[in-house]
C-alpha positions as CSV (number, residue, x, y, z in Angstrom):
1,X,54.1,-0.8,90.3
2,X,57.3,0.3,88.9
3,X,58.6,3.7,90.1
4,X,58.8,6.6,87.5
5,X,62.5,7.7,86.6
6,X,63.5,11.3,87.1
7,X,63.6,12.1,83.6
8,X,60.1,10.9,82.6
9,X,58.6,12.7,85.3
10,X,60.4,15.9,84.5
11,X,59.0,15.4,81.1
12,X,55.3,15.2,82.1
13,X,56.1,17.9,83.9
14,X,57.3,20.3,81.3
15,X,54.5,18.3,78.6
16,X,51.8,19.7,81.3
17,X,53.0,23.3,81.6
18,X,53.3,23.7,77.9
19,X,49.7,22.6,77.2
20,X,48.5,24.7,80.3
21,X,50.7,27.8,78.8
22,X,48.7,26.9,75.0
23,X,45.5,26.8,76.6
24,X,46.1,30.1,78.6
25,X,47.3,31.9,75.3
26,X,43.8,30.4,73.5
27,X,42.0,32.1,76.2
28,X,43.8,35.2,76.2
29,X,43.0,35.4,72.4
30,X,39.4,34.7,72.9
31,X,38.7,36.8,75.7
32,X,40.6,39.8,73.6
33,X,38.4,38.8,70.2
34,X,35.4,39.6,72.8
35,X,36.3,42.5,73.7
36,X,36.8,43.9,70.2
37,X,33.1,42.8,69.7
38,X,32.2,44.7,71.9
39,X,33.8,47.5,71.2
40,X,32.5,47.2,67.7
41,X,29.1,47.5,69.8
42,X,29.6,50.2,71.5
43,X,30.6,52.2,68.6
44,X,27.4,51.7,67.0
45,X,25.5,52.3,70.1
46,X,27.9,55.7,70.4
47,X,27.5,56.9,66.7
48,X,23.4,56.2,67.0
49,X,23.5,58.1,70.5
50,X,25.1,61.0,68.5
51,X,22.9,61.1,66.1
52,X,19.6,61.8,68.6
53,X,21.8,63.6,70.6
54,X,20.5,67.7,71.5
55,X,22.8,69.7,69.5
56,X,21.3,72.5,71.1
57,X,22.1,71.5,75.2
58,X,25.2,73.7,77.1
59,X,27.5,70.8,77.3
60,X,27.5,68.1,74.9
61,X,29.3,64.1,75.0
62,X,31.8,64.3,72.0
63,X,31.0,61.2,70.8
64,X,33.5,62.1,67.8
65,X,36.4,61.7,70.4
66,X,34.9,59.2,72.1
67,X,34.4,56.7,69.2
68,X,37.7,57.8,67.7
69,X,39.4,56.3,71.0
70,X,37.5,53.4,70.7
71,X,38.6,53.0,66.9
72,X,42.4,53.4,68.4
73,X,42.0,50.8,71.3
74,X,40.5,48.3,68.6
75,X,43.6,48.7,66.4
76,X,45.7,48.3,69.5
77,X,44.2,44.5,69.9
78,X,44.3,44.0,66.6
79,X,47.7,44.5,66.7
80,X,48.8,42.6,69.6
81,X,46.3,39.7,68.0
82,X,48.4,39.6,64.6
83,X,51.7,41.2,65.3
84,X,53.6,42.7,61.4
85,X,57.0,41.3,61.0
86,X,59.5,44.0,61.3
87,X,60.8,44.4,57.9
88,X,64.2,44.5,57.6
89,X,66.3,48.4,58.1
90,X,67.6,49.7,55.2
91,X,70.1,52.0,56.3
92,X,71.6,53.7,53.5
93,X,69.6,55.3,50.3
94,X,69.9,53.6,46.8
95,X,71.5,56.5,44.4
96,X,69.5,55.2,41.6
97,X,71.7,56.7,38.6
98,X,73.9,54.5,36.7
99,X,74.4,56.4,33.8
100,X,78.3,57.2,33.6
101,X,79.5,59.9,31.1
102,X,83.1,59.3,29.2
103,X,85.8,61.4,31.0
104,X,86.5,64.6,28.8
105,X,89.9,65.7,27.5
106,X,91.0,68.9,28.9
107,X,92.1,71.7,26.3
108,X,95.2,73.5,27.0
């Protein structure tokens, strides 16, 4: 059996962690499209749990605040899950007028 040069080992190497590294971030997205299920769930189980809750008991769950949170944690995976391309800076205003006006003569 031949023996494997450096290089090609070193290759299989790097080949190996990239498909382990692929795999990992195929999880990651799959576990984090879960949880966003989830969440979804929950947020119907919260808004039904607020509608048969006792408006009239001392201290109440504010479901309101509660399912808003859960609204902003969704959009914070949504996010990370599809990132928006920073669009590019504009740094100074367009003047938008390009009407010039003839110089006039002076009267003495």
């Amino acid at each position: 059996m031949p023996a494997l040069k450096p290089r090609t080992v070193l290759l299989s190497l790097v080949a190996m962690a990239s498909l382990n590294a692929l795999a990992y971030a195929g999880d990651e997205r799959a576990e984090l499209d879960l949880i966003i299920q989830q969440i979804r769930a929950i947020n119907q189980i919260a808004q039904r749990a607020d509608q048969s809750s006792n408006s009239t008991a001392r201290y109440r769950f504010d479901y309101p605040r509660f399912r808003h949170d859960l609204q902003r944690i969704e959009a914070g995976l949504q996010d990370y899950l599809s990132p928006r391309r920073a669009q590019p800076a504009d740094p100074t205003e367009l003047i938008g007028d390009y009407t010039t006006e003839p110089a006039r003569e002076s009267s003495p």
